[in-house]
Every structure is written in structure tokens, then in C-alpha cells.
Backbone as JSON, one array per atom type, in Angstrom:
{
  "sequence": "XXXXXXXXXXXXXXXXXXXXXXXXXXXXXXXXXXXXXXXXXXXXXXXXXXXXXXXXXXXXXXXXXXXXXXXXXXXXXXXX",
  "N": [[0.82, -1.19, 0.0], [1.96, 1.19, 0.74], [3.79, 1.64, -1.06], [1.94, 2.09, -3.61], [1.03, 4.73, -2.75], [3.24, 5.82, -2.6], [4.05, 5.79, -5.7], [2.03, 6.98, -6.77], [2.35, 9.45, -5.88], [5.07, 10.38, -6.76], [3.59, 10.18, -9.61], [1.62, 12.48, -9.59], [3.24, 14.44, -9.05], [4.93, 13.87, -11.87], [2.86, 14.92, -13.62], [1.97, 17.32, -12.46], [5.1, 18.58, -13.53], [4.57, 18.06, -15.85], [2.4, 20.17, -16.61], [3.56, 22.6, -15.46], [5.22, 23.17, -17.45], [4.11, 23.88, -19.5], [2.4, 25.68, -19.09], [3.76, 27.85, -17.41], [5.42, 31.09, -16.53], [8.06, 32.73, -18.13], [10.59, 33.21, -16.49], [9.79, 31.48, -14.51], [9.84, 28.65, -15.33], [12.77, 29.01, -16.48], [14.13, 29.22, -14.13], [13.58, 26.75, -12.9], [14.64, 24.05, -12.41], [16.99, 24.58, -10.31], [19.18, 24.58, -7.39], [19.91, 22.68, -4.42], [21.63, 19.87, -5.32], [21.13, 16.35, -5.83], [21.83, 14.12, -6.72], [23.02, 11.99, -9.09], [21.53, 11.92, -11.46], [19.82, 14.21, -11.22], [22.08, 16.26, -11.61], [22.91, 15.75, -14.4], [20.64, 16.36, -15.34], [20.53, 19.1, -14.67], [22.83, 20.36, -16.18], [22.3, 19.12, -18.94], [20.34, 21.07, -18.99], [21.53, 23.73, -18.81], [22.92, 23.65, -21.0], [20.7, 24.03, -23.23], [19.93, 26.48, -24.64], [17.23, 27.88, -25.53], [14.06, 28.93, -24.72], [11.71, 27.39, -25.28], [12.69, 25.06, -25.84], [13.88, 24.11, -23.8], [10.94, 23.98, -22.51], [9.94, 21.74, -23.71], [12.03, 19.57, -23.31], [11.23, 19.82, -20.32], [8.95, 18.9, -20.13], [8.89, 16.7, -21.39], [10.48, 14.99, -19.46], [8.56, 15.02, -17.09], [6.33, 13.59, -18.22], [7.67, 11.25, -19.14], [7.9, 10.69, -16.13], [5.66, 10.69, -15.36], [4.5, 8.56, -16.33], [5.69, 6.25, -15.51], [5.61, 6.38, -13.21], [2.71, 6.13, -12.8], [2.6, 2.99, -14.68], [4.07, 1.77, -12.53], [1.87, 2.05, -10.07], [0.38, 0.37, -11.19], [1.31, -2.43, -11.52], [1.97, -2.48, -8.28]],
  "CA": [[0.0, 0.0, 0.0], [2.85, 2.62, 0.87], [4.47, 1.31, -2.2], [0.89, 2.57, -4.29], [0.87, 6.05, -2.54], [4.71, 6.87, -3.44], [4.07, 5.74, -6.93], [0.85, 7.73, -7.03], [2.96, 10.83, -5.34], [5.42, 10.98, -8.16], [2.58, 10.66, -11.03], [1.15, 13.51, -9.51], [4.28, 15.74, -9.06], [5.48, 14.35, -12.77], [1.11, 15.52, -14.07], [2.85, 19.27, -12.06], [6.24, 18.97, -13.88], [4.35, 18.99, -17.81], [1.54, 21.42, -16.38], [4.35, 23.88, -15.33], [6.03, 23.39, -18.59], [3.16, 24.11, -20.24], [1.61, 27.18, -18.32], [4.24, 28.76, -16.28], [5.89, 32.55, -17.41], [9.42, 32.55, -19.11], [11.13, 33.11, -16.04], [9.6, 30.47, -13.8], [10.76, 27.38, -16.78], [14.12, 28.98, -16.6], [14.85, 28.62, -12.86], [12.4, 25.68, -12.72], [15.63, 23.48, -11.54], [18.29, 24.97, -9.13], [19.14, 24.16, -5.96], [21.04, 21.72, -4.25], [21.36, 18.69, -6.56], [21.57, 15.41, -4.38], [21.87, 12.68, -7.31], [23.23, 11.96, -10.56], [20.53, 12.67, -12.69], [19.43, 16.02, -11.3], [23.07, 16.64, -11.95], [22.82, 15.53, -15.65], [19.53, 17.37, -15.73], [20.86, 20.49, -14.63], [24.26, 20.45, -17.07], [21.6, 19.3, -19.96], [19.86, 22.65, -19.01], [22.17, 24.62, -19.32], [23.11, 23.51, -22.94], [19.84, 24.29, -23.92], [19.64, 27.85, -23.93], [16.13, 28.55, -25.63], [12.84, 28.25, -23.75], [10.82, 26.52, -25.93], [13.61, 23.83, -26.02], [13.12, 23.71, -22.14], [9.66, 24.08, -22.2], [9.81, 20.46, -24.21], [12.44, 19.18, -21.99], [10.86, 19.65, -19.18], [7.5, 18.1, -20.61], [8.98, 15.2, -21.57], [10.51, 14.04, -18.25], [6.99, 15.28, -16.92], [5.73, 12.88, -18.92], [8.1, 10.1, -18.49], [8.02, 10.45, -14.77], [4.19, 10.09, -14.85], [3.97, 7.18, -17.36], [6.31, 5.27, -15.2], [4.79, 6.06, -11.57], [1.87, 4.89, -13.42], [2.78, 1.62, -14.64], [4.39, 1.1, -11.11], [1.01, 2.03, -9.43], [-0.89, -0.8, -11.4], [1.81, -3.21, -10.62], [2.54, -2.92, -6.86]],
  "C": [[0.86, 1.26, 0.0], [3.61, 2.49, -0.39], [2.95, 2.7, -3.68], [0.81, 3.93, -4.06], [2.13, 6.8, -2.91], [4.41, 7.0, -4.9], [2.85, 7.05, -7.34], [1.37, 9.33, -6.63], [3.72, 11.3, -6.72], [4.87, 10.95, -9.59], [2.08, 12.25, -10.59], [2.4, 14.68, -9.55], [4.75, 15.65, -11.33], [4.03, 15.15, -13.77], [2.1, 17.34, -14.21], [4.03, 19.73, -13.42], [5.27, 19.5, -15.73], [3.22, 20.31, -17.66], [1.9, 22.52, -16.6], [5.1, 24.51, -16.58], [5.53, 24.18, -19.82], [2.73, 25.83, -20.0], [2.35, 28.03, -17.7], [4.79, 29.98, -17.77], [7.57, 31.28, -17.59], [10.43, 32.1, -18.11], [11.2, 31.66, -14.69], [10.52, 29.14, -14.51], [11.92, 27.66, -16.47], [14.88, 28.66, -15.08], [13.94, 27.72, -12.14], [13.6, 24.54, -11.69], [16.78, 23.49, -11.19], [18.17, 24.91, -8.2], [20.26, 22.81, -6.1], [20.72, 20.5, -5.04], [22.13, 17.2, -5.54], [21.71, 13.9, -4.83], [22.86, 12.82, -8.57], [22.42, 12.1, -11.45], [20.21, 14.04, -12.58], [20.73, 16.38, -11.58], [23.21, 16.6, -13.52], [21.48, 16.48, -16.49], [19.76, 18.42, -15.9], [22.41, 21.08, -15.77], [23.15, 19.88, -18.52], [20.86, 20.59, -20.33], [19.88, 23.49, -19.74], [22.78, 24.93, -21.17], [22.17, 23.41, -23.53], [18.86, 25.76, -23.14], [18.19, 28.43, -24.41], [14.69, 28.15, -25.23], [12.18, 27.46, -23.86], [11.71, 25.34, -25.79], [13.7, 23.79, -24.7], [12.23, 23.45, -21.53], [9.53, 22.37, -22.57], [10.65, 19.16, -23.27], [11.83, 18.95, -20.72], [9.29, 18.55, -19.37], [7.36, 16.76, -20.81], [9.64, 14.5, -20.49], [9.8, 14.18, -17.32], [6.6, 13.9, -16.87], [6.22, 11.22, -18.73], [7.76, 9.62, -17.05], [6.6, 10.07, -14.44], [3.79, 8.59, -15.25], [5.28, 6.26, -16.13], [5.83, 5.02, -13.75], [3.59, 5.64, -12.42], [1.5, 3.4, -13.23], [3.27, 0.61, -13.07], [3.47, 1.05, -10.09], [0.15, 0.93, -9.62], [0.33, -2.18, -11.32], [2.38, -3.48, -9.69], [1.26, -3.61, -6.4]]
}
């Protein structure tokens, strides 16, 4: 059951991540992720970022690991 409510936590945050990508202003998208970085991927995330300096090409970025992140809490919600 606590397994079903994490999975169901990060569908809902990755639902947030393409929402924001979608709807937020210019400046929100651009400092959408800074801060302390506490893995290897947000580290790869944040150095992919940066080498993509125009918004729209962030705006998609960000949409699509949105998107991933939901489709995979997902699938992990209907099999725990």
C-alpha cells in the first residue's frame, strides 16, 4: 500500500512537472531546476539545461521528463 501512494505521489508531481512546462511565465521554466542537486541525474539534468539555452527547447524538456516520470509512476502504481 505505501508502495501505491509513493508511486501515485510521483505521477502527480510528474502531471505538475508537464503542467508547469506548459503554463508557467518565461522566467519560472528557466529557474524551474536549481538548488542543491543530491543525485546523478538532477546533476545531468541540470548540465543538460544549461546547454539548452532557448525556452521553448526547455519548455519540451521539461514536458517530456513530466511525462516520463508520470507514465512510469503509473505503470508502477498498477503493478505494486
Amino acid at each position: 500500500m505505501g508502495l501505491k501512494i509513493f508511486f501515485s505521489c510521483l505521477a502527480i508531481l510528474g502531471i505538475w512537472v508537464m503542467w508547469h512546462s506548459v503554463t508557467g511565465k518565461k522566467e519560472e521554466v528557466e529557474d524551474s531546476f536549481f538548488g542543491n542537486r543530491f543525485s546523478f541525474f538532477e546533476v545531468l539534468i541540470d548540465l543538460t539545461e544549461k546547454k539548452i539555452p532557448l525556452i521553448l527547447l526547455r519548455r519540451i524538456f521539461n514536458f517530456i521528463i513530466g511525462l516520463f516520470l508520470a507514465i512510469v509512476s503509473i505503470i508502477g502504481v498498477i503493478y505494486s
